[in-house]
N, C-alpha and C positions, 0 to 999 in steps of 0.2 A: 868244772874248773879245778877242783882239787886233783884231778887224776890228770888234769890237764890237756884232756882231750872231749870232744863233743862230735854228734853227729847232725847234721841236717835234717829236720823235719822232713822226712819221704827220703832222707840218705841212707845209704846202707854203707859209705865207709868210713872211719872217724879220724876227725879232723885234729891234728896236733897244734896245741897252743902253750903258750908261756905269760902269763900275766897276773899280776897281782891283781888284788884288792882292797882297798884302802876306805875303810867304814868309820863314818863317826855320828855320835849320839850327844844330845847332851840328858838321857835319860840314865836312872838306876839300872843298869843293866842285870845285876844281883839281884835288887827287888822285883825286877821285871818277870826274871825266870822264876824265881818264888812262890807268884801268885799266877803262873802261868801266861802270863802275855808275850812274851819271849819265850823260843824254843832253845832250849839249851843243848840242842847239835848244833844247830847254825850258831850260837855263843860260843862254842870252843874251834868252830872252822873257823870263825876269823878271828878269835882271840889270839892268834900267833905271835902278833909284837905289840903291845899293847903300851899308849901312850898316856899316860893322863896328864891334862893342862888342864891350870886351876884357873876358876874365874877370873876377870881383869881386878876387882877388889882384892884380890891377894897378889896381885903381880902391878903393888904401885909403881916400882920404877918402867914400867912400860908406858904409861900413862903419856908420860913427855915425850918419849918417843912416835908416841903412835898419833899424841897431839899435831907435833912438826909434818908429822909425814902427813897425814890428811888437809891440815891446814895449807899447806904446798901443793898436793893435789888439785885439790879444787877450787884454790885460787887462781892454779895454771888453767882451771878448766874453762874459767870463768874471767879471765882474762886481767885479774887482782892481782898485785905483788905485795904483800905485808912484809914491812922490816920486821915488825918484832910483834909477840904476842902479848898482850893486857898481862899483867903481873897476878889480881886479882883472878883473870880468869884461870891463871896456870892452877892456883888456889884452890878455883871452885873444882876444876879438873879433878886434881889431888885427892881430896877429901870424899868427892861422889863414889858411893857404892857401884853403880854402874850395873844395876840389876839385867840389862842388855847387854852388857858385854862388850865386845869391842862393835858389832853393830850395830849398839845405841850410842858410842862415840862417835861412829863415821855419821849417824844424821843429825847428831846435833853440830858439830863442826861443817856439814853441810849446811845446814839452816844458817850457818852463825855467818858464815863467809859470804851468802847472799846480802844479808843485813848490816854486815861489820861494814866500817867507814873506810877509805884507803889508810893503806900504810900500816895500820893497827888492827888487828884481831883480835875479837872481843866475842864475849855470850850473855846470855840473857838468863841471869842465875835462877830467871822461873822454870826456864829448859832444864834444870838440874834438881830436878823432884820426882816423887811417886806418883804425884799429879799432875805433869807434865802436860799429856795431854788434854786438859782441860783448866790447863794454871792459862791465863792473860797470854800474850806473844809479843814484844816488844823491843826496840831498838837499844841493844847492849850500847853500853858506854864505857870507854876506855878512864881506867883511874886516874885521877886525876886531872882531867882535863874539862877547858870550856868550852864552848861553844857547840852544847847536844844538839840545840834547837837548828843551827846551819848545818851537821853533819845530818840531823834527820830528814831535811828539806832535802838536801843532797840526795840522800838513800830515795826518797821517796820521787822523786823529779827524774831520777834516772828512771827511774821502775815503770814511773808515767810515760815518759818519752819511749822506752821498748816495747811498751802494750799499745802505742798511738793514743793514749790519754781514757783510754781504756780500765775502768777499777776492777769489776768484774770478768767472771767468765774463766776457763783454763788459761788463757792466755794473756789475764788480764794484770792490773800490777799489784791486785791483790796476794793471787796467786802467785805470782814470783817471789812476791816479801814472803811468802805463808804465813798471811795475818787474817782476819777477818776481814770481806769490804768492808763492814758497817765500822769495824775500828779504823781504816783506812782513812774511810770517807769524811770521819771524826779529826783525824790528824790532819789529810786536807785540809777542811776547814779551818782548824786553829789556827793551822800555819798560815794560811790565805794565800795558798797554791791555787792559781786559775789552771787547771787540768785542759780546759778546751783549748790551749794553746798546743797540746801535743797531740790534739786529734789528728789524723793521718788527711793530707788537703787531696 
């Protein structure tokens, strides 16, 4: 590719081409060559225009941007229209180191938009830890307001009714919240949701 030509495996004439290459890492590329894990001919073939973008914790003012834009995404996907986003959550946004980057934005703003209540978009500030994946999973609440106990019945009554009263399973309404059954089945109860009313007849 660098000379811009190649032949066919069993060809004997060579073949004219034009096309870039466009490589990205999020590895030490310096230190890589250093200790030998990276070849430093192929480091300077495609070191020709070299870009470096700093992680999402040094680039806050993106945060809200990339908030709105995914928040509308997968509201659109998911059939949700949010007027406006939790104050609080824009907050916890702000402040998270964001050790994943902008791909640990896009699933927690996915997880958050399955769970959020109409109208309002919110998170669940245990999603915004090192611990994340083993912190509790629970139904964000928008600041300021009443009525969690009707908006989680809501959350949770829809979820039932898509699975056919279903908690379990891939397709169950565990699995859509992405909470545990067993916390699920927990939250049913309290609330004194009869589930067998959305069983599929």
């Amino acid at each position: 590719m660098q000379e811009r030509e190649f032949e066919r495996v069993g060809g004997t004439q060579p073949i004219q081409v034009d096309v870039r290459v466009v490589a990205a890492t999020n590895r030490d590329l310096d230190a890589a060559m250093a200790n030998g894990t990276f070849r430093r001919d192929l480091f300077y073939r495609l070191n020709v225009f070299p870009i470096q973008i700093p992680p999402l914790r040094e680039r806050k003012d993106d945060i809200l941007t990339l908030l709105e834009y995914f928040v509308q995404r997968f509201g659109r996907k998911l059939g949700k229209t949010f007027s406006k986003i939790d104050k609080r959550t824009v907050e916890l946004f702000q402040s998270y180191d964001w050790p994943g980057n902008v791909r640990e934005l896009q699933n927690v703003v996915e997880r958050s938009v399955i769970v959020s209540p109409e109208d309002v978009f919110c998170v669940d500030e245990a999603w915004l830890s090192i611990n994340a994946a083993t912190t509790r999973t629970g139904q964000c609440a928008p600041e300021s307001e009443n009525g969690d106990s009707d908006r989680e019945r809501q959350i949770i009554e829809k979820a039932l009714a898509e699975s056919g009263g279903r908690v379990r399973g891939t397709n169950g309404a565990a699995a859509k919240l992405r909470i545990p059954p067993s916390t699920l089945n927990s939250k049913i109860k309290k609330l004194q949701i009869r589930k067998n009313r959305f069983k599929l007849r």
